[in-house]
N, C-alpha and C positions, 0 to 999 in steps of 0.2 A: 463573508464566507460562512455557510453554515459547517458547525462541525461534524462528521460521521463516523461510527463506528470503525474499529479495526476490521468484524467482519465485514462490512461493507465496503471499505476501504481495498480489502483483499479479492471480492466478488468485483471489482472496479477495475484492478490489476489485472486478472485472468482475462477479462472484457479485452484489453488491451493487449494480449498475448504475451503476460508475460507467467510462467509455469513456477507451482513448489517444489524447493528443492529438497526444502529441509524442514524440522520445526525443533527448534533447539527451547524449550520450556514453555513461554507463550509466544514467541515470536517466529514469525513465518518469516523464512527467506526467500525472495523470488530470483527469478533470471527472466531474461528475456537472452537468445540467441541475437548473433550481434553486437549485444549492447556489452559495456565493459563494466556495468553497474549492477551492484546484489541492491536488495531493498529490501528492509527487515521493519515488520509489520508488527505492534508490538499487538496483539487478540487478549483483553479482556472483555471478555462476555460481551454484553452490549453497553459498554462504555463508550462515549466519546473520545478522539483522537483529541489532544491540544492541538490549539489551531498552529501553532510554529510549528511542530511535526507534521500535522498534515501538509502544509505547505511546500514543508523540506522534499516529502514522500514528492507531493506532486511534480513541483520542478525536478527532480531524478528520474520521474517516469516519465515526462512531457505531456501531463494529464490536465488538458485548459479545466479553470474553474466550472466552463459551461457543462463540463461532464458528470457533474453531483448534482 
Protein backbone atom coordinates (compact mmCIF):
# COMPACT_ATOMS: atom_id res chain seq x y z
CA UNK A 1 0.00 0.00 0.00
CA UNK A 2 1.39 3.31 -0.97
CA UNK A 3 1.02 5.91 1.44
CA UNK A 4 -1.09 9.39 0.77
CA UNK A 5 -1.33 12.64 1.95
CA UNK A 6 -4.02 13.74 4.43
CA UNK A 7 -5.05 16.06 1.71
CA UNK A 8 -5.57 13.51 -0.46
CA UNK A 9 -6.82 11.14 1.72
CA UNK A 10 -9.62 13.90 2.54
CA UNK A 11 -10.32 14.62 -1.59
CA UNK A 12 -10.85 10.53 -1.48
CA UNK A 13 -13.49 10.83 1.35
CA UNK A 14 -15.68 13.57 -0.39
CA UNK A 15 -15.26 11.25 -3.77
CA UNK A 16 -17.13 8.85 -1.58
CA UNK A 17 -19.87 11.18 -0.10
CA UNK A 18 -18.80 11.63 2.90
CA UNK A 19 -19.04 15.78 3.96
CA UNK A 20 -16.79 18.34 6.71
CA UNK A 21 -18.18 18.91 9.54
CA UNK A 22 -15.69 20.52 11.35
CA UNK A 23 -11.95 21.17 11.57
CA UNK A 24 -10.82 21.40 15.04
CA UNK A 25 -6.76 22.43 14.52
CA UNK A 26 -5.45 20.21 11.69
CA UNK A 27 -7.85 17.68 11.81
CA UNK A 28 -10.82 17.26 9.55
CA UNK A 29 -13.91 15.55 10.76
CA UNK A 30 -16.09 14.00 8.29
CA UNK A 31 -19.70 12.39 8.28
CA UNK A 32 -21.26 10.63 5.83
CA UNK A 33 -25.41 10.43 6.44
CA UNK A 34 -26.35 7.02 7.46
CA UNK A 35 -23.28 6.00 8.75
CA UNK A 36 -22.71 6.06 12.70
CA UNK A 37 -18.89 6.80 12.07
CA UNK A 38 -16.98 10.45 12.26
CA UNK A 39 -13.41 10.05 10.60
CA UNK A 40 -10.82 12.56 11.66
CA UNK A 41 -8.18 13.20 9.03
CA UNK A 42 -5.26 14.44 10.61
CA UNK A 43 -3.95 17.54 7.34
CA UNK A 44 -0.44 18.24 7.54
CA UNK A 45 0.50 19.90 4.37
CA UNK A 46 1.62 17.37 2.11
CA UNK A 47 2.79 14.83 4.47
CA UNK A 48 2.33 11.33 4.28
CA UNK A 49 -0.48 9.44 6.46
CA UNK A 50 1.30 6.40 8.49
CA UNK A 51 0.33 3.39 6.82
CA UNK A 52 -1.65 2.06 10.24
CA UNK A 53 -3.72 5.19 10.10
CA UNK A 54 -4.38 5.03 6.73
CA UNK A 55 -5.58 1.65 6.98
CA UNK A 56 -7.57 2.47 10.13
CA UNK A 57 -9.27 5.60 7.86
CA UNK A 58 -9.84 3.06 5.14
CA UNK A 59 -11.67 0.11 6.89
CA UNK A 60 -14.08 3.12 8.72
CA UNK A 61 -14.88 4.36 5.28
CA UNK A 62 -15.08 1.11 3.34
CA UNK A 63 -12.48 2.55 0.84
CA UNK A 64 -10.95 -0.82 -1.08
CA UNK A 65 -7.05 -0.20 -1.56
CA UNK A 66 -8.02 -0.41 -5.40
CA UNK A 67 -9.21 3.34 -4.92
CA UNK A 68 -5.53 5.06 -4.22
Amino acid sequence: MKAISGKRFARLLEKQGWSLQRVKGSHHIYTKPDVDVRISVPIHGNKPLKLGLQRHLMKLAKIPESEL
